[in-house]
N, CA, C and O of each residue as an XYZ file, in Angstrom:
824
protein
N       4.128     81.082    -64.832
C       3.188     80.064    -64.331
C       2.425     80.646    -63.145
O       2.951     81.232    -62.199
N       1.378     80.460    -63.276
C       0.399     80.879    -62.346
C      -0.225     79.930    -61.282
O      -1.114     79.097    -61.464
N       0.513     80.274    -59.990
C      -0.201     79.811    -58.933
C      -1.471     79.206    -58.262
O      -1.143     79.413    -57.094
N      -2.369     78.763    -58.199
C      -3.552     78.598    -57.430
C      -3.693     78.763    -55.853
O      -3.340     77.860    -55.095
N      -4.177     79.850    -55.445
C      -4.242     79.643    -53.765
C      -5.476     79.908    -53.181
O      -6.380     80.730    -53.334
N      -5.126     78.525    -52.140
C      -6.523     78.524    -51.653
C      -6.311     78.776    -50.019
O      -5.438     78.443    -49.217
N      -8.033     79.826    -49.899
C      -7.880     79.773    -48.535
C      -8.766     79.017    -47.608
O      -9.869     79.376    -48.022
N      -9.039     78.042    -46.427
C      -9.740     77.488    -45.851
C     -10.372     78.647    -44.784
O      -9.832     79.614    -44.245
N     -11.864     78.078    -44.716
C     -12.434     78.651    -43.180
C     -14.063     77.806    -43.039
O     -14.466     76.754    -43.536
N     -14.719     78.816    -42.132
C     -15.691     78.376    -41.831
C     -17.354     78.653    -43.081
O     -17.475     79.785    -43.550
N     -17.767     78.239    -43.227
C     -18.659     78.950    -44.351
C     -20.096     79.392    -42.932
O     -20.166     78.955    -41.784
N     -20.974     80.318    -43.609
C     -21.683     80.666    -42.822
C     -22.866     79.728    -42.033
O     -23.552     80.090    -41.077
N     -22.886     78.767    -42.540
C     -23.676     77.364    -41.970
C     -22.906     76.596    -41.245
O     -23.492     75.918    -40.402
N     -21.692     76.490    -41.323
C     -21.040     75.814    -40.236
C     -20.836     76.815    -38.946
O     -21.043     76.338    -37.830
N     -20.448     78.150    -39.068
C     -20.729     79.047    -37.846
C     -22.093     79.134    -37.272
O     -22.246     78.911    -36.071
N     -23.093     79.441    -38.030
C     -23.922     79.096    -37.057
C     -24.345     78.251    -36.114
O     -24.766     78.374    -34.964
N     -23.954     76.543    -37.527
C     -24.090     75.633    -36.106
C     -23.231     75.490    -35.136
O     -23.624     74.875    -34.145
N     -22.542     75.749    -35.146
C     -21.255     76.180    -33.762
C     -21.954     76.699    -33.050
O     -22.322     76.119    -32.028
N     -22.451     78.216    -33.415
C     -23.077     79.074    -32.440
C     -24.183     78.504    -31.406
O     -24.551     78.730    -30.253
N     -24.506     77.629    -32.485
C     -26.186     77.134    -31.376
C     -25.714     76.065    -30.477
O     -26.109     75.806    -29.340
N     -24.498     75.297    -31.417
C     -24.653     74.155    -30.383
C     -23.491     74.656    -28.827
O     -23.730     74.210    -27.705
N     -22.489     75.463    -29.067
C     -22.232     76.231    -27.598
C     -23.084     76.632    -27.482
O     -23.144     76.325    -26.291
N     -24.666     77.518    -27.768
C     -25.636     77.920    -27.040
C     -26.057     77.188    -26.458
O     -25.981     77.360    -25.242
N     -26.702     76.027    -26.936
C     -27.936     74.756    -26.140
C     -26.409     74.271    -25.360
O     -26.518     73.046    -25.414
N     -25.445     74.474    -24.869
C     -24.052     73.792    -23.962
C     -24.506     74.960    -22.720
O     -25.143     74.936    -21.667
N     -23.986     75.664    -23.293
C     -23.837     77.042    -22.077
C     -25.546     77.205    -20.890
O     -25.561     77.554    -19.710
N     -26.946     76.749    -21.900
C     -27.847     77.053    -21.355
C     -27.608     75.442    -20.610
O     -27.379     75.510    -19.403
N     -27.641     73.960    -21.233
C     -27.887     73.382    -20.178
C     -26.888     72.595    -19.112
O     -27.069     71.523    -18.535
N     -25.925     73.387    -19.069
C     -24.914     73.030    -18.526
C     -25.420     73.524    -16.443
O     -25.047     73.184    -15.320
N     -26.108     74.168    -16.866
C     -26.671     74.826    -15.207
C     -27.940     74.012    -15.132
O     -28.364     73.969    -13.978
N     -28.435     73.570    -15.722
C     -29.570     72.974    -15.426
C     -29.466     71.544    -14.767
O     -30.096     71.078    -13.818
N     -28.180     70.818    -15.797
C     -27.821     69.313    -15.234
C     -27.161     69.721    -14.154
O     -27.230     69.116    -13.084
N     -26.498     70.728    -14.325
C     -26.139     70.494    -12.585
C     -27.133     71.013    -11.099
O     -27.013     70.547     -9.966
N     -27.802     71.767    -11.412
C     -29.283     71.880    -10.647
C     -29.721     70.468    -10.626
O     -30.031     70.245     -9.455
N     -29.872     69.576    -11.220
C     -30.988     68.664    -11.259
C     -29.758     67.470    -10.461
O     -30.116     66.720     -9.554
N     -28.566     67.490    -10.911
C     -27.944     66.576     -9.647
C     -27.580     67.152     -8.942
O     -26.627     66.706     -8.303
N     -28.152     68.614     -8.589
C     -28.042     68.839     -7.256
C     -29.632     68.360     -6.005
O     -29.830     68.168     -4.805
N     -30.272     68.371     -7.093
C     -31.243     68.299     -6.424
C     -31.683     66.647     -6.077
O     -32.547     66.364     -5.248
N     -31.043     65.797     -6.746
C     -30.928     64.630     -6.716
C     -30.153     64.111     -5.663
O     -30.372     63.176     -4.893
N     -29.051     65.017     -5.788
C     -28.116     64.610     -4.398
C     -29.171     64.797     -3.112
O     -29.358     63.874     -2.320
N     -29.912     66.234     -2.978
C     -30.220     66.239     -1.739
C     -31.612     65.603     -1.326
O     -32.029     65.626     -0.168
N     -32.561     64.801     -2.828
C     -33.499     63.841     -1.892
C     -32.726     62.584     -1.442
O     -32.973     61.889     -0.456
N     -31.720     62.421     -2.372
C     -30.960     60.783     -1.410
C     -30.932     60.730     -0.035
O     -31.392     59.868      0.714
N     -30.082     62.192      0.322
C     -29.632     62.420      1.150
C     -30.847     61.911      2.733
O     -30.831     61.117      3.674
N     -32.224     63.561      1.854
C     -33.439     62.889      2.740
C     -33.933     61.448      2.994
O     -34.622     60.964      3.892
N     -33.331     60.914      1.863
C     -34.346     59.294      2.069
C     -33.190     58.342      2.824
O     -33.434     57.318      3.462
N     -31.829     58.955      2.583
C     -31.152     58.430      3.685
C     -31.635     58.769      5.059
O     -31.789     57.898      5.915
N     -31.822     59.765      5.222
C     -32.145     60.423      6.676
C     -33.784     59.337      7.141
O     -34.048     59.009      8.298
N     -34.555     59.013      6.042
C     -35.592     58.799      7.006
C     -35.254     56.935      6.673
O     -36.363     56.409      6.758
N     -34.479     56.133      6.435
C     -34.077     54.982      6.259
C     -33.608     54.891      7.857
O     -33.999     54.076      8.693
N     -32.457     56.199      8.059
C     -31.847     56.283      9.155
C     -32.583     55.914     10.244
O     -32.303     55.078     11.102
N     -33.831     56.811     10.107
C     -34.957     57.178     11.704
C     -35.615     55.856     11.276
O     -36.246     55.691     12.321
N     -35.816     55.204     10.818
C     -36.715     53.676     10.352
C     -36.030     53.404     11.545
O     -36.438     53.506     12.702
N     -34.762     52.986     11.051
C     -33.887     52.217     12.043
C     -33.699     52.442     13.472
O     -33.687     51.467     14.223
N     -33.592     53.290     13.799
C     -33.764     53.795     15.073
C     -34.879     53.857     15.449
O     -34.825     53.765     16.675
N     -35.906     53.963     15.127
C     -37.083     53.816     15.498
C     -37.112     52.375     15.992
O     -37.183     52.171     17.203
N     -37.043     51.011     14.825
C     -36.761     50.192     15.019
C     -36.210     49.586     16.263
O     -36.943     48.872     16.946
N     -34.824     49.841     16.655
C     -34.223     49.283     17.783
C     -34.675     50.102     18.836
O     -34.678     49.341     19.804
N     -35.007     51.057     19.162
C     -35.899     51.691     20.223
C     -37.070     50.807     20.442
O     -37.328     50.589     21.626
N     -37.860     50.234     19.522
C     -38.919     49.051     19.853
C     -38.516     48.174     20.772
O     -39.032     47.794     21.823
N     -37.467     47.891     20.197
C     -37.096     46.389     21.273
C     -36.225     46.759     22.525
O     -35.193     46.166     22.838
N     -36.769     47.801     23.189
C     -36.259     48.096     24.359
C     -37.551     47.328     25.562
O     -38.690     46.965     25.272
N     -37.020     47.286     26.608
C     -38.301     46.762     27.626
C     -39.166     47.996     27.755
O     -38.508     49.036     27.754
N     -40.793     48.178     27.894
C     -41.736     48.571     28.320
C     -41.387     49.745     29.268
O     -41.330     50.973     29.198
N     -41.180     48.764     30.196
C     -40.621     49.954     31.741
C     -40.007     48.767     32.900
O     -40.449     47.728     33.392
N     -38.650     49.624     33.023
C     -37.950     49.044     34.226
C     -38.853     47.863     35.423
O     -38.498     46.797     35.925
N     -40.076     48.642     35.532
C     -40.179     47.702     36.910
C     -41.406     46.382     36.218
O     -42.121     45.634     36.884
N     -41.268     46.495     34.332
C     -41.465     44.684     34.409
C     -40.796     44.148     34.257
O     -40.954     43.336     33.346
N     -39.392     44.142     35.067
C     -37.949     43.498     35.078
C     -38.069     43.203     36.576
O     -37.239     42.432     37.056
N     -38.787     43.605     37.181
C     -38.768     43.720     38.851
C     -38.485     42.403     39.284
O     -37.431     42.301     39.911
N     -39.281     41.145     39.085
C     -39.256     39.751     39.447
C     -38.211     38.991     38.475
O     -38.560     37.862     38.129
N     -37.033     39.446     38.017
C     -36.130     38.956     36.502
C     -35.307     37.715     37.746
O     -34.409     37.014     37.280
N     -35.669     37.542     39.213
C     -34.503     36.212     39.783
C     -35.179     35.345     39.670
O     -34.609     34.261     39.798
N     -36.916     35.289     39.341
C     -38.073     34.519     39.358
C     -37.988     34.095     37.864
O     -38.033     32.875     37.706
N     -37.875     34.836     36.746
C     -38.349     34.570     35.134
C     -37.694     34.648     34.675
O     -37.645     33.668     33.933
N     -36.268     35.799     34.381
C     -35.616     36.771     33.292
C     -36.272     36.916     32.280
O     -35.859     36.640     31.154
N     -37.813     37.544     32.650
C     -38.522     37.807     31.336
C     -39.349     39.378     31.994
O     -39.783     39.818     33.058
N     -39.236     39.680     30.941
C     -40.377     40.927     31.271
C     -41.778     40.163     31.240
O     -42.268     39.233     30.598
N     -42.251     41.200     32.460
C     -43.461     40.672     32.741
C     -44.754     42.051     32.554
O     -44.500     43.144     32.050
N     -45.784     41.732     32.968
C     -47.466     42.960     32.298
C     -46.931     43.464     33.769
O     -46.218     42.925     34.615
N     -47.541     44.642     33.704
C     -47.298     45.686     34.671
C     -49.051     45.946     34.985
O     -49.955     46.151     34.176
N     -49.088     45.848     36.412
C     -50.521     45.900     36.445
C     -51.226     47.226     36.551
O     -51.858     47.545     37.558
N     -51.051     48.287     35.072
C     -51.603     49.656     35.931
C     -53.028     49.451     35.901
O     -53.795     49.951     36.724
N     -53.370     48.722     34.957
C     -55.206     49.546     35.245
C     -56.083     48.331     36.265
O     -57.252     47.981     36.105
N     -55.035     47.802     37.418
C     -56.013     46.657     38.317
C     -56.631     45.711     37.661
O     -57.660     45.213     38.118
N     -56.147     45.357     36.598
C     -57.178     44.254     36.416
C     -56.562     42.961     36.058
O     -57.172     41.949     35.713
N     -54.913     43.152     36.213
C     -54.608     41.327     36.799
C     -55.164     40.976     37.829
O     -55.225     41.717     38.810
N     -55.800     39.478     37.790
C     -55.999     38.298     38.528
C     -55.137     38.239     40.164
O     -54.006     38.718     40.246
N     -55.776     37.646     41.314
C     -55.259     36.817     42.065
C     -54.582     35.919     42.094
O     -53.823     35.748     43.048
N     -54.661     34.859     40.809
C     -54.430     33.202     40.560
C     -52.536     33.880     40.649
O     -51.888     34.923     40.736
N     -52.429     32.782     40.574
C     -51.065     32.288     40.701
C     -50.434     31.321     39.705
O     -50.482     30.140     40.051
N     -49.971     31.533     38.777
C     -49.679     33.240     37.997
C     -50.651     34.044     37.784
O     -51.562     33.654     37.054
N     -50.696     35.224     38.302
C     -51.956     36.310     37.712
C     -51.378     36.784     36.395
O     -50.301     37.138     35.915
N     -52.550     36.622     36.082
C     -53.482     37.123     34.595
C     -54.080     38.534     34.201
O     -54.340     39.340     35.094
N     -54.280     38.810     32.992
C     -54.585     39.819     32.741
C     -56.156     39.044     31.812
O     -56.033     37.872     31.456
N     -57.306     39.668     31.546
C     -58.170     39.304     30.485
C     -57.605     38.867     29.379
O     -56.782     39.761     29.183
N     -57.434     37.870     28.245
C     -57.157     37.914     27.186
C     -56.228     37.035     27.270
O     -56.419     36.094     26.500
N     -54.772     36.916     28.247
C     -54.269     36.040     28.890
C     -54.761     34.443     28.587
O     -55.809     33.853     28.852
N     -53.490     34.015     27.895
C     -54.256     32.146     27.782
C     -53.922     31.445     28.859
O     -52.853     31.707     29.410
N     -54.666     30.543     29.308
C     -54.828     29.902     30.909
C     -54.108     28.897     30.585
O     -54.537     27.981     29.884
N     -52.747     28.956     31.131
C     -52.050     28.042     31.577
C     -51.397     27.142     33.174
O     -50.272     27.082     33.669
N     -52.594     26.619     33.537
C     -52.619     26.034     35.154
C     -51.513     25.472     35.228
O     -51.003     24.674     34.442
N     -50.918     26.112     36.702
C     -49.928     25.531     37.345
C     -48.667     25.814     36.418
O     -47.624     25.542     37.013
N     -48.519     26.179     35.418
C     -47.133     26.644     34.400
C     -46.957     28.011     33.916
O     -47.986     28.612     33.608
N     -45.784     28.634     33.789
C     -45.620     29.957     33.185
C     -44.960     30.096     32.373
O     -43.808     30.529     32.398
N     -45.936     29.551     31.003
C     -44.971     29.642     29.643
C     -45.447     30.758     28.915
O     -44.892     31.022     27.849
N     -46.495     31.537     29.366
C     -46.998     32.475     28.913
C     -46.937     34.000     29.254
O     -45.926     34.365     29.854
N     -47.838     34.893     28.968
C     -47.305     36.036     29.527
C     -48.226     36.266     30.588
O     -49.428     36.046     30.441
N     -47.693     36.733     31.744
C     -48.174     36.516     33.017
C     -48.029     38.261     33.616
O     -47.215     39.099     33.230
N     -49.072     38.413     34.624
C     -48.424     39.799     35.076
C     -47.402     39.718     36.591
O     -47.186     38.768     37.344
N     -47.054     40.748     36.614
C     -46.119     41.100     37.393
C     -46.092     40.995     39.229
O     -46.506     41.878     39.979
N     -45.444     39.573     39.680
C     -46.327     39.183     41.157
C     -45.476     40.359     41.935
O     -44.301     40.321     42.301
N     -46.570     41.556     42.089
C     -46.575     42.800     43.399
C     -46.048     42.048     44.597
O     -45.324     42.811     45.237
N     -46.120     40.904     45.132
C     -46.635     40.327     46.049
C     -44.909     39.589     46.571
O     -44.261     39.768     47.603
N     -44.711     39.018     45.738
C     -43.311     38.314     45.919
C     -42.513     39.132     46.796
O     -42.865     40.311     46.787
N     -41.578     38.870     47.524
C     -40.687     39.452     48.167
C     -39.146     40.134     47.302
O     -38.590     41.201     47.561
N     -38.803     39.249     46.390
C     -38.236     39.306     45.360
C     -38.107     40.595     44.576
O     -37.134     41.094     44.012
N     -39.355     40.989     44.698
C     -39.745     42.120     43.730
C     -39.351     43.454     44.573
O     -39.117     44.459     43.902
N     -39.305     43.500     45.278
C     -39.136     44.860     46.295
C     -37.440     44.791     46.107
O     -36.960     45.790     45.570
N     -36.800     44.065     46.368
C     -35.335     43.665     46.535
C     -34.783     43.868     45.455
O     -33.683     44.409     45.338
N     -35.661     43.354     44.304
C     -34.266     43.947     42.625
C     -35.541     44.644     42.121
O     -36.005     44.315     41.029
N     -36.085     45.531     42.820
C     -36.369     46.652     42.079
C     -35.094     47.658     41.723
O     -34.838     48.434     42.644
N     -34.541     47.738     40.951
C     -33.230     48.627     40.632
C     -33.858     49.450     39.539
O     -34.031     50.664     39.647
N     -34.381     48.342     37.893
C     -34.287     49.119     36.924
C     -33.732     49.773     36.285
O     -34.256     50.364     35.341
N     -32.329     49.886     36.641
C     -31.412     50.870     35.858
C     -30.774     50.012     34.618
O     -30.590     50.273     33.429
N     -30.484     48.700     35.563
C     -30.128     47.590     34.796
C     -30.512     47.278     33.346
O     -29.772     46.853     32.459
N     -31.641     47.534     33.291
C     -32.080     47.433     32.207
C     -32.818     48.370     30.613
O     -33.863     48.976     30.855
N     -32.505     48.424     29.725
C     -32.609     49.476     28.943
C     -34.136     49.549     28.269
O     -34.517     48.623     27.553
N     -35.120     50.884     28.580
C     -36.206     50.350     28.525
C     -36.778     51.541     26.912
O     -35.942     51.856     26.065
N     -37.619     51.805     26.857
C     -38.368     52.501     25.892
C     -37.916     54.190     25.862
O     -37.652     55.028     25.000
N     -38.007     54.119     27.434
C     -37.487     55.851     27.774
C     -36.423     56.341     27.316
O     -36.368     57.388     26.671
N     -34.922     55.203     27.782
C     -33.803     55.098     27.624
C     -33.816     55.417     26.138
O     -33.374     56.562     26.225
N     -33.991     55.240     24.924
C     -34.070     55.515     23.807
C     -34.280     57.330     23.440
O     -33.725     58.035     22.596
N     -35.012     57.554     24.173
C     -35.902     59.337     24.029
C     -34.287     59.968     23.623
O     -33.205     59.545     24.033
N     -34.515     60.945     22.823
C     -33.140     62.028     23.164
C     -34.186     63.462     22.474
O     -35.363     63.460     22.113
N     -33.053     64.693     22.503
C     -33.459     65.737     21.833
C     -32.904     65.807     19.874
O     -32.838     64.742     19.259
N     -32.739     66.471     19.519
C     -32.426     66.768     17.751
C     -31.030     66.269     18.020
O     -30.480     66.611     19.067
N     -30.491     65.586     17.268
C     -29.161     65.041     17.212
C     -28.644     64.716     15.521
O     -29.642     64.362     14.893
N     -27.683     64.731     14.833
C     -27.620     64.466     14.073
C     -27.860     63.333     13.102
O     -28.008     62.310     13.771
N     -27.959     63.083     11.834
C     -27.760     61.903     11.811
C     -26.677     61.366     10.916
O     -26.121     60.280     11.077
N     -26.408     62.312      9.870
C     -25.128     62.147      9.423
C     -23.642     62.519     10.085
O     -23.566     63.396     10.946
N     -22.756     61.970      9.737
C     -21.349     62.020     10.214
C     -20.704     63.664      9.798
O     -21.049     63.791      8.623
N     -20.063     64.749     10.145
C     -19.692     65.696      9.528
C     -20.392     66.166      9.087
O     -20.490     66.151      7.860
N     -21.584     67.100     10.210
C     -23.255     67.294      9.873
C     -22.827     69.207      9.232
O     -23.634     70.057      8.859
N     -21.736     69.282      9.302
C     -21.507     70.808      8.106
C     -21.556     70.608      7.102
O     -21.730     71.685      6.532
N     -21.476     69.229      5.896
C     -21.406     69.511      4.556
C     -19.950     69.405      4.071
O     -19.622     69.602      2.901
N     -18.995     69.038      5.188
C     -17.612     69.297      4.300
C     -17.090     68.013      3.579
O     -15.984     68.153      3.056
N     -17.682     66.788      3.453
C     -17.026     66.201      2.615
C     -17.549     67.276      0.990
O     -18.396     68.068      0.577
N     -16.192     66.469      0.571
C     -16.147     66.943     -1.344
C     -17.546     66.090     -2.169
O     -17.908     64.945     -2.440
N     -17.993     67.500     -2.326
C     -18.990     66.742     -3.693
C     -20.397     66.630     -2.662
O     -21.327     66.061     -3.235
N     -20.666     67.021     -1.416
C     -21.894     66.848     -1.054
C     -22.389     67.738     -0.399
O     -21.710     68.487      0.303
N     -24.069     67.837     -0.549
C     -24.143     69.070     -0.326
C     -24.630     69.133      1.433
O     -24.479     68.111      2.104
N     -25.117     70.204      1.976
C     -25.402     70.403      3.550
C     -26.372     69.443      3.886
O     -27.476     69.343      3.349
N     -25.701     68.381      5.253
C     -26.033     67.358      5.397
C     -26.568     67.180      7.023
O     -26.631     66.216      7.785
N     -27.026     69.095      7.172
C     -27.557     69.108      8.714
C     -29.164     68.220      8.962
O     -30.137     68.829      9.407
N     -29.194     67.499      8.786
C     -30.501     66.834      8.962
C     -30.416     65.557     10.366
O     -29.833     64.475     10.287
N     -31.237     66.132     11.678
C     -31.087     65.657     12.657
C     -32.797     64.857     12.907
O     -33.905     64.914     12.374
N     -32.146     64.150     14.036
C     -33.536     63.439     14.338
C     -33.957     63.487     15.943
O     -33.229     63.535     16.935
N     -35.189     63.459     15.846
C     -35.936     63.804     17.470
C     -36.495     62.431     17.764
O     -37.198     61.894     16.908
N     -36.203     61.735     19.068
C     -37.473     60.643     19.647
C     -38.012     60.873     20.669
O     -37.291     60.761     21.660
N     -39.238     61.219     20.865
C     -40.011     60.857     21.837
C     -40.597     59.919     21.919
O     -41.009     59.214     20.998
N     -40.782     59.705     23.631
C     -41.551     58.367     24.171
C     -42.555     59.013     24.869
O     -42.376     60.002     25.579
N     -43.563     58.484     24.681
C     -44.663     59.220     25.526
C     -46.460     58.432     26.227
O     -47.308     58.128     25.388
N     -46.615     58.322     27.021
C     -47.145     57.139     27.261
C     -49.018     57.821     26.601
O     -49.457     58.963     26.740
N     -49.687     56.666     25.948
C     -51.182     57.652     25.371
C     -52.009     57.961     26.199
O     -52.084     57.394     27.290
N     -52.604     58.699     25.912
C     -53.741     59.250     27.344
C     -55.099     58.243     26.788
O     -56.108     58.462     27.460
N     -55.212     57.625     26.142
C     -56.405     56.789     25.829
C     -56.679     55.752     26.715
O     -57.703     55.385     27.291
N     -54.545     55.038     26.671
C     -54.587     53.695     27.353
C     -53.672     54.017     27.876
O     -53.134     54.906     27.217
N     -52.943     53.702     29.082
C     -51.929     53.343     30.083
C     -51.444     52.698     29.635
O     -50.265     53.053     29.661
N     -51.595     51.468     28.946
C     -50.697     50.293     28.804
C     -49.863     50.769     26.734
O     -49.281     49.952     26.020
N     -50.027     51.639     26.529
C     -49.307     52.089     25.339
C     -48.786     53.495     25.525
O     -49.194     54.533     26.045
N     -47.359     52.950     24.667
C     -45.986     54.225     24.651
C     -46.570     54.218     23.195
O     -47.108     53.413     22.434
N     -46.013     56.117     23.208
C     -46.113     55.897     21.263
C     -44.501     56.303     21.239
O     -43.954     56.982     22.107
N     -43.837     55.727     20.026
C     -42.590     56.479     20.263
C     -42.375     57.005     19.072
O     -42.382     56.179     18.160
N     -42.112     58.531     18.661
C     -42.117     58.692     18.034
C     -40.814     59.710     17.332
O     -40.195     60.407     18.135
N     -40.332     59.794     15.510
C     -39.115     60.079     15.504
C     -39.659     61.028     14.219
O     -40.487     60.815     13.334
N     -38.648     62.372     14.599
C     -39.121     63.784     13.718
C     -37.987     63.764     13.110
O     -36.976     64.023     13.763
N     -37.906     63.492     11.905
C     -36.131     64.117     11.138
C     -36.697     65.616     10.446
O     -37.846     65.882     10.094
N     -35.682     66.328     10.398
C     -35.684     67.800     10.138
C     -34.738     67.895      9.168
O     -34.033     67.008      8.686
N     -34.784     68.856      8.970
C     -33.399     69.297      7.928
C     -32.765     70.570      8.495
O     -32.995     70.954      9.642
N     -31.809     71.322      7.486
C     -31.098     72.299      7.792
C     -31.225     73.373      8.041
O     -30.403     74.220      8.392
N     -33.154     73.453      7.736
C     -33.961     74.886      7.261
C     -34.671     74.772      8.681
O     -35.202     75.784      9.139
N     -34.709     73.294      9.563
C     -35.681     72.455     10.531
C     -37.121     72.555     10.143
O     -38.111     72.675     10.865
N     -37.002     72.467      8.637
C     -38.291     71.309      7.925
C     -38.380     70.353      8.431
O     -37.454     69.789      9.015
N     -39.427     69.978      8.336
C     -39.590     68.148      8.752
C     -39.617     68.008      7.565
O     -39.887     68.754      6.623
N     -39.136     66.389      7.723
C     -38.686     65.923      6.570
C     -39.858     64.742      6.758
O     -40.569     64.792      5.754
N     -40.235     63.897      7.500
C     -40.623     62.737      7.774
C     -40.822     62.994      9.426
O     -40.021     63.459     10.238
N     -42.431     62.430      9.637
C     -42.683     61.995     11.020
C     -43.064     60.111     11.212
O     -43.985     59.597     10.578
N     -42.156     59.294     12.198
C     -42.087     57.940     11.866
C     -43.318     57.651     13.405
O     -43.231     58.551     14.241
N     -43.954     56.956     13.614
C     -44.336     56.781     14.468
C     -44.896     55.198     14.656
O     -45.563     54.497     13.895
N     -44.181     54.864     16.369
C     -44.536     53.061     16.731
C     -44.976     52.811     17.896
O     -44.634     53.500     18.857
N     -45.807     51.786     18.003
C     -46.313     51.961     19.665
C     -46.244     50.715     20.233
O     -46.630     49.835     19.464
N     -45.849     50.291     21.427
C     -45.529     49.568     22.055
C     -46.288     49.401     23.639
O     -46.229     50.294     24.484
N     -47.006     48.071     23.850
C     -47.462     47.884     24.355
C     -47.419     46.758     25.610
O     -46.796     45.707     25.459
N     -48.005     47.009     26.634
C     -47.531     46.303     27.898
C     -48.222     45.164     28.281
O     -49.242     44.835     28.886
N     -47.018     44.564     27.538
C     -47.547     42.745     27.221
C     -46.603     41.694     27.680
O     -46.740     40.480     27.528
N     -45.218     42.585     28.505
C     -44.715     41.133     28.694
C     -43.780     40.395     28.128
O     -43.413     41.120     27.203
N     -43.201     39.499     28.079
C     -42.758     38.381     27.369
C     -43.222     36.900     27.517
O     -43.509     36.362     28.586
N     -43.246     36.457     26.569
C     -43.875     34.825     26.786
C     -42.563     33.931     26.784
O     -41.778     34.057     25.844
N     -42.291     32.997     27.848
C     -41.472     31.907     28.566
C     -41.826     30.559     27.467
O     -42.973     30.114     27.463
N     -40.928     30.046     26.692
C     -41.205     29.268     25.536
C     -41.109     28.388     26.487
O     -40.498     28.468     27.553
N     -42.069     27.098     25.830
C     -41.448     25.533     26.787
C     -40.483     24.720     26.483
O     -40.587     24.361     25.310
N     -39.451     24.200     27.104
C     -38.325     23.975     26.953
C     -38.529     22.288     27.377
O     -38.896     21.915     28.491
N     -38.266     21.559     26.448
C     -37.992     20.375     26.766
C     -36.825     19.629     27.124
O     -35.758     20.066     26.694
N     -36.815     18.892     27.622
C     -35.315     18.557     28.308
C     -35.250     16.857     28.460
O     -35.787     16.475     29.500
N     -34.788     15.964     27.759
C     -34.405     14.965     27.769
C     -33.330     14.452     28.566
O     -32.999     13.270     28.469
């Protein structure tokens, strides 16, 4: 009696497609990972300039400059700083533009030179103003080497300057440079803030 034996394998159409499809593996196996690499590191940037938004941001709401805090036992409000002479005499002095409110100070008023008050808590330290914000390149991520797992170099720092404009006296520009690891700029943010004061809401009282 005679046997039958069979042998199994690959026939030449199934090896090839093997061959190609580890080929098209092997070629784009470097590519997807290039492309989330490169994905990782714009997040990273658009984290970085989300970051400087923000800081930019709360640097706004700092006071002007220390000495329109000068009269704060009279208001606790920041008040106009008179550089270019052209608040008013009246009582409250005024600046142009200023809405006329006789005999009341619910508005924004400039800064009475004149008071005695004002010489006495001139301190200014007290209070945290536009300048106070300024620093040099600082980081902005946490563990600015890159060593957490899975992410890539995360040296990207940020610059603020405050700087008052040479156009007008009465405007700071403040402005925030994020860089990267190469110290590309990545993003320049820029806000300006102007010497206006605070307005005294009216308070009714029953």
């Amino acid at each position: 009696m005679v046997k039958n034996s069979y042998k199994t394998a690959f026939t030449m159409i199934e090896l090839i497609f093997a061959i190609v499809i580890i080929a098209i593996a092997v070629v784009s196996l470097p590519m997807m990972t290039q492309v989330n690499s490169k994905g990782m590191e714009n997040n990273l940037a658009q984290e970085a300039i989300f970051a400087a938004s923000v800081e930019l941001m709360q640097a706004s709401t700092g006071y002007w400059d220390a000495n329109s805090m000068y009269d704060n036992n009279n208001s606790n409000y920041s008040r106009v700083i008179d550089i270019d002479g052209d608040c008013s005499s009246d009582n409250p002095s005024r600046r142009p533009g200023h809405i006329v409110d006789t005999g009341k100070i619910y508005h924004r008023v400039c800064l009475d030179d004149s008071d005695p008050k004002v010489a006495s808590n001139a301190t200014g330290s007290a209070y945290q103003t536009l300048d106070d914000f300024a620093h040099s390149a600082r980081a902005l991520y946490i563990g600015n080497s890159g060593g957490a797992a899975g992410y890539k170099n995360m040296d990207y720092n940020s610059t603020l300057d405050v700087n008052q404009s040479t156009t007008n006296a009465n405007i700071k520009i403040l402005t925030v440079t994020v860089k990267d690891e190469s110290s590309n700029i990545v993003t320049i943010l820029r806000a300006q803030s102007a010497n206006t004061g605070e307005p005294q809401y009216y308070k009714r009282t029953f």
